[in-house]
N, C-alpha and C positions, 0 to 999 in steps of 0.2 A: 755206594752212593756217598758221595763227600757232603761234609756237615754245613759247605755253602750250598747245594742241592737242595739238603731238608729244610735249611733255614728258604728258601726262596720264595715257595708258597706264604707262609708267614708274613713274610716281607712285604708281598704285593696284595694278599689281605688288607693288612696296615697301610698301605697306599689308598686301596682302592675305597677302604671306610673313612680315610681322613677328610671331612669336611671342612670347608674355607669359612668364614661372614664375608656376607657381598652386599654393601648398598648401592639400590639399583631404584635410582632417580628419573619418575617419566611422570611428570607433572605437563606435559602438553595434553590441553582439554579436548583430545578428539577419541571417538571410539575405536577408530581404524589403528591409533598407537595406542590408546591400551591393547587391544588383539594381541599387537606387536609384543610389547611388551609383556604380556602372560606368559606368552609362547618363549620369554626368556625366563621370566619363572620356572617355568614348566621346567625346563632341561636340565637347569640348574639345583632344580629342587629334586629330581631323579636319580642327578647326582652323587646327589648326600649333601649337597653347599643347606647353609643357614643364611635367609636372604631375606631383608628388612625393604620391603619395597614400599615406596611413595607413590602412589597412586590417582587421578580424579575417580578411579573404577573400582573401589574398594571390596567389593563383591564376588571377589574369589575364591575359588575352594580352599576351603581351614589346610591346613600342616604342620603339625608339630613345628616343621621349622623357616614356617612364613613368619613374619611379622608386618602387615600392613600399618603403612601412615595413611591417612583419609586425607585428597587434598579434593574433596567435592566442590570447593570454595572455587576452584580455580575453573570451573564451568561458568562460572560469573563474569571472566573474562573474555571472551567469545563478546561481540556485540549482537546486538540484536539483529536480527536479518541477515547479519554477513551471508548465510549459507543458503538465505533462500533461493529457491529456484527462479522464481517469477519476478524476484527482485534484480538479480541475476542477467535475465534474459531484458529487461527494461534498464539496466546500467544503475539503478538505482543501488544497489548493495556497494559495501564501502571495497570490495574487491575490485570492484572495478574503477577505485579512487586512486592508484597508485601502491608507491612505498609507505604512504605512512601507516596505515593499520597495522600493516603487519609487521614492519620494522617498531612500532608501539607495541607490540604483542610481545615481539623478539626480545626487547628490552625488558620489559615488563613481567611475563611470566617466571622465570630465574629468581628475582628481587622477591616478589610477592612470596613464592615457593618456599622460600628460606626464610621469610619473617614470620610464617606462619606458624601460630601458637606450636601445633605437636611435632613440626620440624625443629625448630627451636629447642623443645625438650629434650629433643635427639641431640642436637649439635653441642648444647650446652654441658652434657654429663662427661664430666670427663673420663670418668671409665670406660665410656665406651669406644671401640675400638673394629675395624675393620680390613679384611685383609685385603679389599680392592673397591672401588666405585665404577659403576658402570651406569652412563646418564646420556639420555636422549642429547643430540646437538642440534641443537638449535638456532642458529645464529649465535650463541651467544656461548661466552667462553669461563660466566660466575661462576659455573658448578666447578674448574679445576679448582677454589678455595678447601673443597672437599676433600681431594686428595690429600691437599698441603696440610690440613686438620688432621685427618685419620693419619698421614704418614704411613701411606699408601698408594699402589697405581690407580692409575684413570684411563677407563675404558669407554670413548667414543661410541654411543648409538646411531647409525644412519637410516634413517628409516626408507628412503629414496639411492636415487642414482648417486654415484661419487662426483661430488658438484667441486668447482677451482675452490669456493672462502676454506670447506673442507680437510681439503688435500693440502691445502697450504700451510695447515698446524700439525701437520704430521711429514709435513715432504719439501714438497713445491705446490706454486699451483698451477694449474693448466695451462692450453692451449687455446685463447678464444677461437684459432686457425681450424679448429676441429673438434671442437668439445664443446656442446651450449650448455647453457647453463640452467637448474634446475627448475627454471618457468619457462623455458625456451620450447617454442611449437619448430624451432629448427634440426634437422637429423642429419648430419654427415653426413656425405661430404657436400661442402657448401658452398653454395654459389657466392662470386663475389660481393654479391648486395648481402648474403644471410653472412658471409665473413666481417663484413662492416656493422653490420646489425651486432652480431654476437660481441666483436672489441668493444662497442659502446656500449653495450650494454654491462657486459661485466665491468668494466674499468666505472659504469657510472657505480653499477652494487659495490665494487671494491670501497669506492670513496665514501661510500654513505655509509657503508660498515665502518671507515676508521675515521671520517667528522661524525658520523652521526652515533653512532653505539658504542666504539671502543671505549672513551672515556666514560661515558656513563657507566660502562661495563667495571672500569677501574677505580671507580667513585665506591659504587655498592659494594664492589671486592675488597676493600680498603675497609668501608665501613661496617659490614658485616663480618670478616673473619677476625680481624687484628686484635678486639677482644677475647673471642672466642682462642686463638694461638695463645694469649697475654696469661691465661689464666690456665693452659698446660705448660706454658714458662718457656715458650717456644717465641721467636717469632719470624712473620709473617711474610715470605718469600716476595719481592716484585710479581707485579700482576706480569710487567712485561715477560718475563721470565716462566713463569706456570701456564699460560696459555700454551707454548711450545713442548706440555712434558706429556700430553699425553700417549700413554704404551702403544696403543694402537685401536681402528676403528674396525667396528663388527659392522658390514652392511649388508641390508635386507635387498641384492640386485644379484642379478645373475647375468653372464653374458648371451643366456640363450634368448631372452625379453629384453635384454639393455645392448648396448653399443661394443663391441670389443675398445679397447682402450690402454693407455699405461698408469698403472696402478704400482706406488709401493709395496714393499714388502710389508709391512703392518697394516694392509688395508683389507681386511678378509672380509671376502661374498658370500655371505650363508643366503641369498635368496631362499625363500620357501619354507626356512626354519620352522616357522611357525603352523605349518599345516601339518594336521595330525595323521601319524603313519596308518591308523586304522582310522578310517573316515568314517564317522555313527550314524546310524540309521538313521532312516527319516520316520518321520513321524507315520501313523500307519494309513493316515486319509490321504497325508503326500504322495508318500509309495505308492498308495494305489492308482493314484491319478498320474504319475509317472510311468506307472508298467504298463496299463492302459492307452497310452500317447503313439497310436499306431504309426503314426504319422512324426514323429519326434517332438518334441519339447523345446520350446523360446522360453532362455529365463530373462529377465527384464529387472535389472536396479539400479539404482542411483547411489549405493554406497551406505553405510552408516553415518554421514555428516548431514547429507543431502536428500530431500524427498520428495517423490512422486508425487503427494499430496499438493505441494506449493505449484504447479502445472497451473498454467492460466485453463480455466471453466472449458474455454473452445477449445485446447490442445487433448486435456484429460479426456471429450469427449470424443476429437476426432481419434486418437491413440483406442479408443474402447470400438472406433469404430473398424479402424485400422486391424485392429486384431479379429474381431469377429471375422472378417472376409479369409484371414487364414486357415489351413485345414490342421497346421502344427496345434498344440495345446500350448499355451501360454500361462508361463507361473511370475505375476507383476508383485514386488516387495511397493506393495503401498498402505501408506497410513491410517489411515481410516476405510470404515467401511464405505460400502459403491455399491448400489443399489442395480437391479435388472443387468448383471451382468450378461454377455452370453456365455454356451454354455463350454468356450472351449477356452474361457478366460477363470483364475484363479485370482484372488490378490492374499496376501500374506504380510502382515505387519511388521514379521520380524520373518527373515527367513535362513533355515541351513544352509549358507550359499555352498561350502565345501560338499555338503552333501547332494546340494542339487547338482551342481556339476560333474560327481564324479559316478551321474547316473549315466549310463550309457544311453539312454533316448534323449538327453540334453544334447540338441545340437547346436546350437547356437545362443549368443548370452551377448545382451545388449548392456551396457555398461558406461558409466561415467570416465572408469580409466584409472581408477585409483593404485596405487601400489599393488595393495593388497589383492583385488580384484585380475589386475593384468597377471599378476605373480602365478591365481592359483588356474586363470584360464591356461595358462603355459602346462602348470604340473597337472590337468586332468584332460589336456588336449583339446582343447574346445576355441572354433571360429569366433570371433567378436563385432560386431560395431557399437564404435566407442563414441559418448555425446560428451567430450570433455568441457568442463566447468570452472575452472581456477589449476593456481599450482603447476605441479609437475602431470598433471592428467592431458594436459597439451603434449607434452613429448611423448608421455606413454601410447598416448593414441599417434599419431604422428609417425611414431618410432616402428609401434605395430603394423601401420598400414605398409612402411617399408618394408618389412620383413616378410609380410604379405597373406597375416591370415586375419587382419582385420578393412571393414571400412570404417571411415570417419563422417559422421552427421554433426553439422551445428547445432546447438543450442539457440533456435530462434523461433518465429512466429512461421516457421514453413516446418517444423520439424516433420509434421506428421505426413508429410507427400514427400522429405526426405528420406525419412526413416523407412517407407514405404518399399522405396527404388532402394532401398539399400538389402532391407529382408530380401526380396525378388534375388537380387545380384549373389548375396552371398550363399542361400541354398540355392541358385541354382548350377553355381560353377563350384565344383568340389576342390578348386585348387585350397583354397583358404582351411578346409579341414584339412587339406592333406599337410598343407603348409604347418598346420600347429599341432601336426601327430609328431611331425620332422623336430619340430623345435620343443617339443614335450622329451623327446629320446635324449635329445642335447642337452637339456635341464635334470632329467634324472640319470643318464651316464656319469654322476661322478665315481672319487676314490673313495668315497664317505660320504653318509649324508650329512645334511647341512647342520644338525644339531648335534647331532656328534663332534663334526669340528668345531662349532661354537663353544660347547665345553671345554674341547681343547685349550684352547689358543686362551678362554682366561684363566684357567689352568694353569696353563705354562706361562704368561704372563706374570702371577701370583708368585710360582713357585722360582721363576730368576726375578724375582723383586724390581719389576716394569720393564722386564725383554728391553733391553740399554741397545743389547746386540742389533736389534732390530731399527733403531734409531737413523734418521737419513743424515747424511753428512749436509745436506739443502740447509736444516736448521740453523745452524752454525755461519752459514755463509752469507756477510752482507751482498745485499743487492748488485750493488757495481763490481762484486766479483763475479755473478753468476754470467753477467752480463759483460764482461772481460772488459770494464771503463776504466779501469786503470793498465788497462795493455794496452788501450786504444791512447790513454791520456800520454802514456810512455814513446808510443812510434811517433805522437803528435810532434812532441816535443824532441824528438832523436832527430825528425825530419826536418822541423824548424831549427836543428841546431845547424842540422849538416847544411841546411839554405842559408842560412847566417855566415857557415864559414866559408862556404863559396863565393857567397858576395864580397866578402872581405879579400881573399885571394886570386880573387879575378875582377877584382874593380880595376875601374879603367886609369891610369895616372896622368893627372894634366900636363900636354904638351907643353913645354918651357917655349919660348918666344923668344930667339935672340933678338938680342935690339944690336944696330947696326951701331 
């Protein structure tokens, strides 16, 4: 045995204990990204990484080597009502006011994130040091200030499908011809009114992100780092210039729930990362009312943002009534208690949704449409009808009925004669289970699972100091090149010349007139 042999073991010891710091920024106030984001914790913490996470969800399991920032503050910024239901279905909630809330939100959360007292304390010390950033995207591009501080890569969080503003700081951007955009209820391939709809529509988000955000984005960028750079004796890179560096994006999408599509090479699908490889028991009054479900099991939620409670008076009653007449057992995530239920109806405040679905009497799971929600109906195989509410739950439900193991119900003052004909339809024709057993095989056949390669790839990211290699040559290239406008400006102008000298050389010469 040669003495590179004995040394090899040792070697990959030493590899395999060496731990990275990673700041891992997820200051957006929704539950469903914190989930997310645990689930990056998790991996990374199993690792061996040392990972200083920012947080609204601070209540995570201790680790020698967590360190949580508390951003609870940032729950403050949520408006009142946005998320109610009933607000919702009456147009009253500011969701259904347009772009500004949420391009205000967009704006707004980053700015706040970073001025906040215990962030601040972070950002300020100058010893501290990190060997990569990893941060929710947002619409908003403040957090690469972080990299350019730490002097360090920047790792892209997608919590959704690969939307055009996205792709466009790591590649190119889309096609509106075939790719909607991340609120879009449109699913390829598209008819020519959903192709006109999706150009305007993207080209209007384009404009509103570069009049309405960029600059403010490059205002707070300015004024929040260039101090902070001043006082390690550095300084402070063009905003225009660090918006383009980052390494590359982790997204939580998979193509067996999402669109096939073209994707860079830095754009990695971990779909599903965050669902636990051994799913925990249920509770033991659950269980039991689960193994008991002769008949199978409806599970019924609206999501962690959104709740059953907010249900207008007549809906909540016709839905209690809706259910009774069924023979399934119905397990409803609802908020408060509900008096004289019947007896084949359950409500639960808070419920194991991974564990209720990867009960085998779970047949069917009525759902808002959320990421998270369509992601883990895929990985435990389970039919859906989806009552989408804002956001990207349009496409998700939309996308799903294409593919064909969900139906789609409005969110209106008929839900409950909708939602009625829709239960009836989808137990009774088993296409739709069979369809999301099919698309279940699809999502776990990979090379790896999804958190495995997620380590990977920041990993290898860290260790070649921001994957350069992986960089799109798109970056680099102004616009009227991509767009060959000065090949076009070139033959314009070859052609107007060669017509110029034609006319000159076959102009007519005036007949001379003898005069007698």
């Amino acid at each position: 045995m040669t003495k590179l042999t004995c040394l090899l073991p040792l070697f990959l010891t030493f590899t395999l204990c060496h731990g990275y710091k990673i700041l891992l920024m997820a200051p957006i106030p929704s539950k469903s990204h914190g989930i997310l984001c645990e689930g990056l914790v998790r991996h990374l913490l199993v690792a061996g990484h040392e990972i200083t996470y920012a947080t609204p969800y601070p209540k995570v399991k201790a680790h020698p080597k967590l360190h949580v920032i508390d951003l609870t503050s940032n729950l403050d910024l949520v408006p009142d009502g946005l998320l109610n239901v009933q607000k919702v279905m009456n147009k009253e909630s500011d969701l259904a006011g347009g772009f500004t809330t949420v391009y205000n939100m967009i704006a707004t959360i980053p700015r706040v994130t970073l001025e906040y007292e215990h962030v601040q304390k972070l950002l300020t010390d100058p010893n501290q040091t990190f060997d990569a950033v990893i941060t929710t995207y947002f619409g908003n591009g403040l957090y690469h200030g972080l990299a350019a501080l730490y002097d360090c890569p920047l790792i892209w969080f997608n919590m959704i499908e690969p939307y055009s503003s996205l792709l466009g700081l790591i590649d190119d951007t889309t096609n509106p011809a075939y790719v909607p955009s991340a609120s879009s209820s449109n699913v390829p391939p598209f008819t020519f009114r959903q192709r006109v709809q999706e150009l305007i529509s993207q080209t209007l988000q384009m404009l509103l992100s570069e009049l309405y955000l960029y600059y403010a984005q490059e205002s707070d960028y300015n004024k929040i780092f260039t101090p902070l750079l001043e006082k390690r004796g550095r300084t402070l890179p063009p905003y225009s210039e660090v918006i383009y560096n980052a390494s590359l994006v982790l997204g939580n999408s998979h193509v067996s729930y999402s669109h096939a599509m073209r994707l860079p090479i830095n754009y990695i699908q971990i779909g599903g990362y965050y669902v636990n490889d051994n799913v925990e028991p249920l509770p033991s009054d659950l269980q039991k009312i689960l193994d008991n479900a002769k008949h199978g099991a409806i599970y019924f939620s609206l999501g962690s943002n959104l709740k059953s409670k907010d249900f207008p008076e007549n809906i909540k009653k016709g839905l209690i009534k809706l259910f009774s007449g069924l023979k399934q057992t119905v397990i409803w995530k609802f908020e408060e208690v509900m008096p004289n239920l019947p007896k084949n109806v359950h409500i639960l405040k808070w419920a194991p949704q991974q564990s209720i679905l990867a009960h085998p009497n779970t047949i069917l799971f009525i759902t808002h449409g959320g990421g998270l929600s369509t992601t883990e109906t895929i990985h435990f195989g389970k039919p859906i009808i989806g009552i989408p509410v804002f956001g990207d739950q349009f496409n998700n439900i939309v996308r799903a009925v294409k593919k064909g193991f969900a139906k789609k119900v409005d969110l209106s003052y008929s839900l409950v004669e909708d939602l009625e004909e829709a239960i009836n339809d989808v137990l009774s024709d088993n296409r739709y289970a069979i369809k999301a057993k099919e698309l279940s095989l699809v999502y776990h056949d990979r090379p790896v699972r999804p958190g495995v390669e997620l380590v990977h790839w920041v990993e290898h990211v860290i260790k070649t100091r921001g994957a350069p290699h992986l960089r799109s040559p798109a970056l680099r290239m102004p616009l009227y090149q991509k767009l060959y406008l000065d090949l076009a400006a070139l033959v314009l102008v070859i052609l107007y010349g060669i017509r110029f000298a034609l006319k000159i050389l076959f102009a007519r010469k005036p007949l001379k007139v003898k005069k007698n």
